[in-house]
C-alpha positions in Angstrom: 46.1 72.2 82.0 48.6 74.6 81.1 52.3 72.7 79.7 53.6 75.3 82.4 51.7 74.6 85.2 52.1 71.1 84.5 55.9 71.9 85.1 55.6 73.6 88.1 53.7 70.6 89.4 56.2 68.0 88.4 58.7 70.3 89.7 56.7 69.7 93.2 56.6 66.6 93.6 60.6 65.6 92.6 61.5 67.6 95.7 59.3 65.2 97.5 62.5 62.9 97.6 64.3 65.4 99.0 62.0 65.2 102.5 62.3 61.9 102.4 66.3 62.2 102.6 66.2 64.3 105.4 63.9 61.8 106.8 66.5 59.2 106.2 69.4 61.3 107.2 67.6 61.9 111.3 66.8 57.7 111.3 70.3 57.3 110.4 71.9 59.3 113.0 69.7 58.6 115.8 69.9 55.2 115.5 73.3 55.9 115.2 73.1 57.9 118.5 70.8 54.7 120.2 73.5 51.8 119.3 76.6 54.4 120.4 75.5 55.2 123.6 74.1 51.2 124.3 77.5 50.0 123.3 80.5 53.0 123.4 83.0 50.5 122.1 81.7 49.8 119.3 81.0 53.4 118.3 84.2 53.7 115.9 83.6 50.8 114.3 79.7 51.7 113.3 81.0 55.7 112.6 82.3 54.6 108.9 78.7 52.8 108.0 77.1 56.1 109.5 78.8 58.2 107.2 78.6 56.1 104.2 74.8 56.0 104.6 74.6 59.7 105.1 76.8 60.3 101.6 74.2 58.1 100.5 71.0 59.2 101.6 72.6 62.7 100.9 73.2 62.1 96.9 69.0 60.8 97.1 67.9 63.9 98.1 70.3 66.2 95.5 69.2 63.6 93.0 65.7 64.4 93.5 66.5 68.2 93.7 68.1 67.9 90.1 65.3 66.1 88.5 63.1 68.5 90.4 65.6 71.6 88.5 65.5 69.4 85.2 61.8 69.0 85.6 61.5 73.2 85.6 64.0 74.1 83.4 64.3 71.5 81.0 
């Protein structure tokens, strides 16, 4: 195998992560969504986890995106 192509490939599969955050990102909000519209008054409390998990889920998928960049280019 080619050192190139075996770049491209590990290249590949880093960005696999970053499926898997938007994955993450749709459970997150639509349980979210589920638990808001069960229970409306606790909605502003559970709004601050949401967001937190989102950031988080969020900085997953760009850090698969730059090992996916470092992967290619480095």
């Amino acid at each position: 195998m080619d050192a190139e192509a075996a770049k491209y490939i590990a290249a590949g599969l880093a960005t696999i992560g970053m499926g898997g955050a938007g994955i993450g990102v749709g459970i997150i909000f639509g349980n979210f969504l589920s638990g808001a519209l069960r229970n409306p008054s606790a909605a502003d409390q559970l709004f601050a986890r949401v967001i937190f998990g989102f950031a988080v889920t969020e900085a997953l998928g760009i850090f698969s995106f730059l090992v996916a960049l470092l992967a290619l280019f480095g």
